[in-house]
C-alpha positions as CSV (number, residue, x, y, z in Angstrom):
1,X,24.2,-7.4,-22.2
2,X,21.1,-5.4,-21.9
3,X,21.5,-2.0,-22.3
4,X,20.4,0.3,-18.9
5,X,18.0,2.8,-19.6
6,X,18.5,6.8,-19.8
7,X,16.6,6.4,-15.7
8,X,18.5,3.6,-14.4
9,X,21.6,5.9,-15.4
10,X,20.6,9.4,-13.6
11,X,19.7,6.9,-10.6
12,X,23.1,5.1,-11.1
13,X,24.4,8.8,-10.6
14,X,22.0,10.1,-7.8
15,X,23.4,7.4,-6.0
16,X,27.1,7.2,-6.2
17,X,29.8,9.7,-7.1
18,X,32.4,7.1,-8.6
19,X,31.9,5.9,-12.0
20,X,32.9,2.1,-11.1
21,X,30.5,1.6,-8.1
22,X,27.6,3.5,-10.5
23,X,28.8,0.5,-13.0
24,X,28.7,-2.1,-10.6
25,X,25.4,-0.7,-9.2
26,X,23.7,-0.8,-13.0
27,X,25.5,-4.3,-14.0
28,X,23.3,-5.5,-10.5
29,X,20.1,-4.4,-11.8
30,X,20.7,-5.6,-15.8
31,X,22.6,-8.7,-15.6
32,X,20.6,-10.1,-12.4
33,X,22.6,-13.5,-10.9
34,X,20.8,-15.6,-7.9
35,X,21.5,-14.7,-4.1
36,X,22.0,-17.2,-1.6
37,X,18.9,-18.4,0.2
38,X,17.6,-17.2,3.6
39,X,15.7,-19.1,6.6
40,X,14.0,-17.9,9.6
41,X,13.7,-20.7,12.6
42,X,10.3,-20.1,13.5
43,X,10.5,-23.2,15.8
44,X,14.2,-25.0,17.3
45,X,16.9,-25.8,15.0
46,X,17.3,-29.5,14.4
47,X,20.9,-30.6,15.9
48,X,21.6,-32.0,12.2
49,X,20.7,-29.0,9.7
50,X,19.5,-30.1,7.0
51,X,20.8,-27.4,4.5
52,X,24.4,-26.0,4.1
53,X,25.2,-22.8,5.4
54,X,27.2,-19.9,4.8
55,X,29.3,-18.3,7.6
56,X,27.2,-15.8,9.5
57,X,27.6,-11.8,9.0
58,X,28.1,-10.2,12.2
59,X,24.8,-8.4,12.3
60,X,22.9,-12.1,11.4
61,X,20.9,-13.5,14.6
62,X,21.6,-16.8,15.6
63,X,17.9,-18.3,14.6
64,X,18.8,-17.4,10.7
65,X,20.6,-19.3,8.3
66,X,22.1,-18.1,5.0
67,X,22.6,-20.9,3.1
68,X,24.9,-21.7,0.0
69,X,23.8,-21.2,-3.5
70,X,21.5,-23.4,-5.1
71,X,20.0,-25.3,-1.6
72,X,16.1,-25.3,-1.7
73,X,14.4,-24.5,1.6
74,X,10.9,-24.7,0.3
75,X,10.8,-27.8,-1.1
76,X,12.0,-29.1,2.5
77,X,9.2,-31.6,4.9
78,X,10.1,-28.8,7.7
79,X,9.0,-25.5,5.3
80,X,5.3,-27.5,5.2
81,X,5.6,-28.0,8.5
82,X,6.5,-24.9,9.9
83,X,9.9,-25.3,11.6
84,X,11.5,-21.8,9.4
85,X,10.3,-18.9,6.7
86,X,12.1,-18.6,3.5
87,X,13.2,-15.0,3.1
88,X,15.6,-12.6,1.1
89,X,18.5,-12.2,3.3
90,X,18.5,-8.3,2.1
91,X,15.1,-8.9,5.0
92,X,17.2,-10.0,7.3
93,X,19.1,-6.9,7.0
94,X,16.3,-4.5,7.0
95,X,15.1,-6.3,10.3
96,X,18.1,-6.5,11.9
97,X,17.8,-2.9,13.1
98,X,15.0,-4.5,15.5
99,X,17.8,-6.7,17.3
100,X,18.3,-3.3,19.2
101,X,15.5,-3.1,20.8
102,X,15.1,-3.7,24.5
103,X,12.7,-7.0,25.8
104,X,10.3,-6.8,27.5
105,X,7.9,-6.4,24.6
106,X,4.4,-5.9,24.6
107,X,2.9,-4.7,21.7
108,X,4.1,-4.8,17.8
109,X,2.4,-3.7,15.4
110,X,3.5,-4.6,12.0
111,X,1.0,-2.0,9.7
112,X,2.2,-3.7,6.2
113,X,2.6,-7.1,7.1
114,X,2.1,-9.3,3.8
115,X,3.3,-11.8,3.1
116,X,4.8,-11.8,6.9
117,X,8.5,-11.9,6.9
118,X,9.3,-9.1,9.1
119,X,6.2,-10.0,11.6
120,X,7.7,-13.5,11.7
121,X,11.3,-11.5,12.5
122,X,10.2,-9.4,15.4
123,X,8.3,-12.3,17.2
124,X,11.1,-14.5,17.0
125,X,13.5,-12.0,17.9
126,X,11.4,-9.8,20.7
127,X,8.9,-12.1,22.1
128,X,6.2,-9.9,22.0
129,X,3.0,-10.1,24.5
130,X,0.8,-9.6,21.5
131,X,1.7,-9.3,17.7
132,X,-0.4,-7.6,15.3
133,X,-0.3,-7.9,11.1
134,X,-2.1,-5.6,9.3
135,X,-2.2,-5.6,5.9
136,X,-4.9,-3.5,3.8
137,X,-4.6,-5.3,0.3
138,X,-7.6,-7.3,0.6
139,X,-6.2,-10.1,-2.1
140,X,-2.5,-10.0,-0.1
141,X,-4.4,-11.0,3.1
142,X,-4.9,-15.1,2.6
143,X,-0.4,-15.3,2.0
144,X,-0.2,-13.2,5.2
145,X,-2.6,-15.3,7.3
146,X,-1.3,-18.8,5.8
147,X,2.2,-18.2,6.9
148,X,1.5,-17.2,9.9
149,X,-0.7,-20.1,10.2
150,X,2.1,-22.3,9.2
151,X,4.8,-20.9,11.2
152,X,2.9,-21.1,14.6
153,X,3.1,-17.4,15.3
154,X,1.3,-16.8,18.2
155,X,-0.4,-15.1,20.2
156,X,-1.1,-12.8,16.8
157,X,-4.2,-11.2,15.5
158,X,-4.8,-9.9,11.6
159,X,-6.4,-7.0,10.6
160,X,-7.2,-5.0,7.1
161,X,-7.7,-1.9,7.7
162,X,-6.0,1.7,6.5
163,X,-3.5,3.1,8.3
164,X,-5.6,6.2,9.2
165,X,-8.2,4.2,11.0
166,X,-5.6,2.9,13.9
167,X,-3.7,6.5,14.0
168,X,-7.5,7.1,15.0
169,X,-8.2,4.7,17.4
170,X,-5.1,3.2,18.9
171,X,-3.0,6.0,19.6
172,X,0.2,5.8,21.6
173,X,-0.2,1.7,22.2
174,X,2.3,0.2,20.1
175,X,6.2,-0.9,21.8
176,X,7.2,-1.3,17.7
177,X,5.7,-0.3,14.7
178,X,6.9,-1.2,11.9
179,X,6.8,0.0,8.5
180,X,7.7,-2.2,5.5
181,X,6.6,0.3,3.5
182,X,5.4,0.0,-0.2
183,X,7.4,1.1,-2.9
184,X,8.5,1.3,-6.4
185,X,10.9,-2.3,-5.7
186,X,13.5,-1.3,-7.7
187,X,15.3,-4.6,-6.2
188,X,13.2,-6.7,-8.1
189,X,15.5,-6.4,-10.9
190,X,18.4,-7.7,-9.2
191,X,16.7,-10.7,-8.4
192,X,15.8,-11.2,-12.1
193,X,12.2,-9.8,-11.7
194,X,10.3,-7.0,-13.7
195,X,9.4,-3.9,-12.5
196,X,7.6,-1.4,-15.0
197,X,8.2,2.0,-14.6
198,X,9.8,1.8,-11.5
199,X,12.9,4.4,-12.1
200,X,10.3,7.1,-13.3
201,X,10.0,10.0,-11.1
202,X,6.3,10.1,-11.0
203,X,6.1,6.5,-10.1
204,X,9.0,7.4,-7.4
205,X,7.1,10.7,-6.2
206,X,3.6,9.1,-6.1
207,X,5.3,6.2,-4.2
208,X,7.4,8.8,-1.2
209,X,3.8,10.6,-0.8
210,X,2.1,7.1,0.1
211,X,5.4,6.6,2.4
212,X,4.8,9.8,3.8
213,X,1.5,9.3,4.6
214,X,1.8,6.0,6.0
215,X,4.9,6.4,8.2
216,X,3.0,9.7,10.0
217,X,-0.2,7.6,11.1
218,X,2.1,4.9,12.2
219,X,4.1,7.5,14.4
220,X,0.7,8.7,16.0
221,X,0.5,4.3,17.5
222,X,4.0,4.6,18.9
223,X,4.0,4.5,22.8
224,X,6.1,7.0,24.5
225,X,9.7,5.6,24.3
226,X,8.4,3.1,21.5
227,X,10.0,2.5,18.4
228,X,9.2,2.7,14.8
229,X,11.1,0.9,12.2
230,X,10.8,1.7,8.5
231,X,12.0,-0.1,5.6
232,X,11.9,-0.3,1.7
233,X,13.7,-2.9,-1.1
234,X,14.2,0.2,-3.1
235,X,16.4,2.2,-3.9
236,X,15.7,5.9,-4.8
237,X,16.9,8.3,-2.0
238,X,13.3,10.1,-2.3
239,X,11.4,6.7,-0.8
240,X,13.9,6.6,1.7
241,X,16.4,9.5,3.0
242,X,14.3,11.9,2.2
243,X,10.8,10.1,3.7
244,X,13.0,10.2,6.8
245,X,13.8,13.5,6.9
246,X,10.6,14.8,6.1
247,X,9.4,12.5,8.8
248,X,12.0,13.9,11.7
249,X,11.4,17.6,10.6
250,X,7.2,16.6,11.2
251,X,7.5,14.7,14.0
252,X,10.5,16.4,16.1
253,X,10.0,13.9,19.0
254,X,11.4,11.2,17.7
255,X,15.2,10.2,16.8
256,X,17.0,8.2,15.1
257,X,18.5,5.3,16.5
258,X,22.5,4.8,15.5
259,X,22.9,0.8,14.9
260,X,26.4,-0.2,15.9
261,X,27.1,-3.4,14.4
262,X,25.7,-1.7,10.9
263,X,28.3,1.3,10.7
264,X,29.6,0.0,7.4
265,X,26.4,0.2,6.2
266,X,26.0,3.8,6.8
267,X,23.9,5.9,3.6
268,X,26.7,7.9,2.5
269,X,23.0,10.1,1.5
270,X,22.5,11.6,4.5
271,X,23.4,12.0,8.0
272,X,20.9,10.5,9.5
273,X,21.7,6.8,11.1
274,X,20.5,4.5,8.3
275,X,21.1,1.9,6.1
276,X,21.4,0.4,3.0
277,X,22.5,-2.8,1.5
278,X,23.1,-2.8,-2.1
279,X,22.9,-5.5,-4.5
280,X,26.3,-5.5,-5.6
281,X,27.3,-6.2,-2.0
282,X,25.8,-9.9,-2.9
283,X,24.4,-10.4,0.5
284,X,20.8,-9.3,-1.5
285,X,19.1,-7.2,-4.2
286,X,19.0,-4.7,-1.5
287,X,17.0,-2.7,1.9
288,X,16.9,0.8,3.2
289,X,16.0,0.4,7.1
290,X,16.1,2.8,10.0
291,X,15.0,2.6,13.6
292,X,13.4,5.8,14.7
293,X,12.3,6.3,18.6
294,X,9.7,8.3,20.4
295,X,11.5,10.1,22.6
296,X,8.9,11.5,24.7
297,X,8.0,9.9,28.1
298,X,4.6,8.4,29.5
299,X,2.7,5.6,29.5
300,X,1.3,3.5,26.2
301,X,-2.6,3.2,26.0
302,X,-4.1,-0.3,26.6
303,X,-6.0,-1.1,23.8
304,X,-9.1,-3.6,23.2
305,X,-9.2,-5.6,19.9
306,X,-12.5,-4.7,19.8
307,X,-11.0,-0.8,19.1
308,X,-9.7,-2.1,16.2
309,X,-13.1,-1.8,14.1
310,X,-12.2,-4.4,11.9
311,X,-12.4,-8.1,11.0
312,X,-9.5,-9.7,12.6
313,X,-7.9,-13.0,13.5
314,X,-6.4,-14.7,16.3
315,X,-3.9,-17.5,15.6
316,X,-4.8,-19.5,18.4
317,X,-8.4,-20.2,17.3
318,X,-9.7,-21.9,14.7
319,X,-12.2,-19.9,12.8
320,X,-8.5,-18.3,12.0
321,X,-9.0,-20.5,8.6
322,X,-12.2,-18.7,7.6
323,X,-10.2,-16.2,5.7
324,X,-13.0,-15.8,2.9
325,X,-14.6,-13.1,6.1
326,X,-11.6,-10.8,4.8
């Protein structure tokens, strides 16, 4: 058994009071074992699935399957082909906060979309008039546009630009934002994956100011009565609590949004309505998520691709594939 290091103890501890659930928590992260698959139907279910599936959670959406251990999704004819997205199901829990959101939808904008999994989510799940993916990691771009190539997501445009430059431009436009935000992934270790330096608190600290920074452009894109959804696979309460309360105490206006069917899920961190999944729960190596609306009232902006100042890409054409112009 490897032994946990001096930081994955005071974590262990940050995060939970009781001595067994801060050994459970640890033997997670050191002694990794494999979760049970996820897919996403992009496109109708077949009336013969082809995979065996668990029974659903209550907060699971009817086009998602978690299927039992050891199946292989993407090695399947229908993964080529389009028909679902392979995911962690700990995304399907940090998405799921989005099933609360009222339809009609026009506008999501996803601001760090690669490699796609929650833009995939939110136009299954809202329908959206238009769907944008941004992601500003030039070499992340040609996994983001290939599966959303594959998966027929549509109508959908790409862009690569910083976060600062649509706070500048697009103001007020967007029904959704959502923020996948980048962080230290300190759930890569449950799933058996390395992650250097990811307990050390300058890597955490230099991770929550990025957060920071991010999350308040994205606010300045939410339409009056919008909503913005922010996420992490980590687990430090400074990348997530804290980034939310930070945010609420800068940007008064908007509140959080209690989730119902993910009560048990509640962060026993703060009082805020969020939630986490843990990896010891053994739905997934873990999610923070939130749902966060503007609660002031007016109308959203139109906006014009064009206002985008950027390269981008609409599904529906076929210079889509040029994605050397990124």
């Amino acid at each position: 058994m490897e032994k946990p290091s001096n930081l994955l103890l005071k974590l262990s501890r940050r995060l939970f009071e009781n001595p067994d659930k801060q050994e459970d928590f640890i033997d997670a992260l050191i002694n990794p074992q494999p979760f049970n698959p996820a897919i996403l139907w992009c496109q109708n279910q077949p009336e013969l699935l082809p995979f065996t599936v668990e029974s659903p959670t209550k907060w699971q959406p009817d086009f998602v399957n978690r299927l039992l251990l050891g199946e292989k999704p993407g090695k399947h004819p229908l993964h080529q082909e389009g028909y679902f997205y392979c995911l962690d199901f700990s995304s399907i829990f940090a998405a799921s906060v989005l099933l609360t959101i009222p339809q009609p939808v026009r506008l999501v904008f996803d601001m760090c979309a690669s490699p796609g999994g929650k833009s995939v989510f939110a136009w299954k799940a809202l329908q959206p008039d238009l769907l944008i993916s941004n992601e500003v990691i030039g070499k992340r771009l040609g996994m983001l546009i290939s599966n959303l190539k594959r998966c027929q997501i549509s109508p959908c445009t790409v862009v690569n630009r910083d976060s600062s430059i649509f706070a500048e431009n697009i103001p007020f436009s967007s029904d959704l934002v959502i923020v996948d935000a980048p962080c230290t992934g300190q759930s890569l270790l449950a799933k058996g994956e390395k992650a250097p330096g990811c307990f050390h608190p300058t890597a955490i600290n230099r991770s929550a100011n990025r957060q920071k920074r991010i999350i308040a452009n994205s606010a300045k894109l939410v339409a009056p009565q919008g909503y913005l959804a922010y996420m992490t696979c980590t687990y430090s309460a400074e990348e997530n609590e804290q980034v939310c309360e930070w945010f609420l105490s800068k940007f008064p206006q908007f509140q959080a949004v209690k989730i119902t069917y993910l009560n048990e899920y509640q962060s026993h961190l703060s009082n805020i309505p969020c939630y986490r999944l843990f990896p010891q729960d053994r739905l997934g190596a873990g999610a923070f998520t939130v749902l966060l609306q503007n609660t002031e009232v007016g109308k959203a902006q139109e906006i014009n691709l064009d206002d985008l100042s950027g390269v981008w890409m609409n599904t529906n054409h076929r210079g889509a594939e040029n994605a050397e112009n990124f």
